[in-house]
KOLDREN-804811 format. One record per residue (C-alpha): x, y, z; residue number from 0. Coordinates in nm, 3 decimals. Last residue first. Example, Ala and Ser with C-alpha at 12.3 -4.5 7.8 and 13.67 -1.06 7.14 Angstrom:
((1.367 -0.106 0.714) 1);
((1.230 -0.450 0.780) 0);
***
This chain:
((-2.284 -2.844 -2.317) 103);
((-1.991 -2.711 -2.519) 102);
((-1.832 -2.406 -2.444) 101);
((-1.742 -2.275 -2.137) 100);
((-1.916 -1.966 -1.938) 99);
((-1.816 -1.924 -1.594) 98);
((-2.052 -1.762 -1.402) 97);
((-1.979 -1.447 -1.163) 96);
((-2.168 -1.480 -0.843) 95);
((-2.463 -1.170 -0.832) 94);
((-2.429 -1.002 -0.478) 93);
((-2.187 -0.704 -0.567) 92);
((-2.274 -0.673 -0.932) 91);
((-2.668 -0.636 -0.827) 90);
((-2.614 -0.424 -0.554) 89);
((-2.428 -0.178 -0.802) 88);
((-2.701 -0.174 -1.049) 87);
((-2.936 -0.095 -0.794) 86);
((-2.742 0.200 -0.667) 85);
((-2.519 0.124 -0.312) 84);
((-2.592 0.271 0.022) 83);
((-2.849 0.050 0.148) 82);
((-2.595 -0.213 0.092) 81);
((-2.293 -0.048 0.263) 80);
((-2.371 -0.154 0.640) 79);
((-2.472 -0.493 0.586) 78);
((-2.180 -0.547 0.336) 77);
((-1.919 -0.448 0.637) 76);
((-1.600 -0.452 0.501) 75);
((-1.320 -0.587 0.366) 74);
((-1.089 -0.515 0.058) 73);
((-0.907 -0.773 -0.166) 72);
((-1.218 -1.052 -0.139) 71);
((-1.249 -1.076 -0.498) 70);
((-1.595 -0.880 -0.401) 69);
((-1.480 -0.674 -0.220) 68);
((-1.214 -0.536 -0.443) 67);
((-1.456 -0.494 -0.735) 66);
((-1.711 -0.241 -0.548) 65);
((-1.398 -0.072 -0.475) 64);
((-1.333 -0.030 -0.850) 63);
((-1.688 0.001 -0.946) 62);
((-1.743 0.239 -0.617) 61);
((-1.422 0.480 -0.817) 60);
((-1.594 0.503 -1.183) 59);
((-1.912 0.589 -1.040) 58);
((-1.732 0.865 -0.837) 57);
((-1.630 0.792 -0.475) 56);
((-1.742 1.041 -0.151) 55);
((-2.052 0.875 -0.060) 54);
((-1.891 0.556 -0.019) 53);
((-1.717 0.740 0.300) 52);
((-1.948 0.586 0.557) 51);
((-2.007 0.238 0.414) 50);
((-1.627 0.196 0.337) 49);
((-1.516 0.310 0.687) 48);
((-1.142 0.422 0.598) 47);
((-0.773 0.241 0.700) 46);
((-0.562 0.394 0.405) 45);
((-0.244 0.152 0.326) 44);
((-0.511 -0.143 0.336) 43);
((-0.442 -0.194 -0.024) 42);
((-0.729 -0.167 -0.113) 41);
((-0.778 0.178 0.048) 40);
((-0.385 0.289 -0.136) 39);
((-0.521 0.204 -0.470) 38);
((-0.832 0.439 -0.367) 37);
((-0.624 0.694 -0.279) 36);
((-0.388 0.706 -0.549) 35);
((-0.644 0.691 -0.838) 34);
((-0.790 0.996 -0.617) 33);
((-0.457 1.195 -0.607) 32);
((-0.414 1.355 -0.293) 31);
((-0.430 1.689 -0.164) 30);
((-0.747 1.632 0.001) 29);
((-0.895 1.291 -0.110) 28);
((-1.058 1.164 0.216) 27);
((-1.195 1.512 0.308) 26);
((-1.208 1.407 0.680) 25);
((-1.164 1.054 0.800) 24);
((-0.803 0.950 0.624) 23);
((-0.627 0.662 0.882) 22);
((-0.284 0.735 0.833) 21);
((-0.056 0.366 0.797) 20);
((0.180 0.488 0.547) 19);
((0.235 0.821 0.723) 18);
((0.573 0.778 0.899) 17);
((0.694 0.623 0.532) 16);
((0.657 0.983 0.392) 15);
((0.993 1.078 0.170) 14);
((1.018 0.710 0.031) 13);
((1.095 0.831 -0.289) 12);
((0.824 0.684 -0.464) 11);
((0.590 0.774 -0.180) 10);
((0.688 1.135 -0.152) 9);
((0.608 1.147 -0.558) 8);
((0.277 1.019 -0.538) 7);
((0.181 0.630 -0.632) 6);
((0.039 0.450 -0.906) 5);
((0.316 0.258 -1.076) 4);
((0.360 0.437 -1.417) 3);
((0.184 0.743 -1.280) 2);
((0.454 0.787 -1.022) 1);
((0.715 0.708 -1.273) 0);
***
């Protein structure tokens, strides 16, 4: 079950409500599932500085973060977090999404 809907086992059972709102600054994914963690940062369960801890996501993990920014799920400082970003991943997060239809 805690795979089925993305959450630990002391979550699913309610066992740590007192630490719903921790703000994670050192070793952000420290006995804690990553998928977890970064469900939990979007969210807003986990309060984190995106630009300062970006370092610490996989390529799989910025996409996902990278993805909640821009649908507007997750907020933070874009100044900050461009110079941190790849050129491919500067180029997802500032290039709109077009909406191809058929016909002319």
């Amino acid at each position: 079950m805690c795979q089925l809907f993305n959450v630990s086992f002391e979550e699913l059972l309610c066992l740590d409500d007192q630490n719903q709102t921790k703000t994670y600054q050192i070793g952000l994914f420290i006995d804690q599932d990553r998928s977890f963690v970064i469900s939990q940062i979007i969210l807003g369960k986990i309060s984190i500085d995106i630009p300062s801890e970006f370092y610490q996501f996989s390529n799989q993990e910025r996409m996902i973060i990278l993805r909640a920014i821009k649908e507007g799920k997750l907020i933070c400082r874009i100044n900050e977090l461009r110079p941190r970003l790849t050129s491919s991943e500067q180029k997802y997060l500032f290039t709109k999404h077009r909406n191809h239809k058929g016909g002319k």
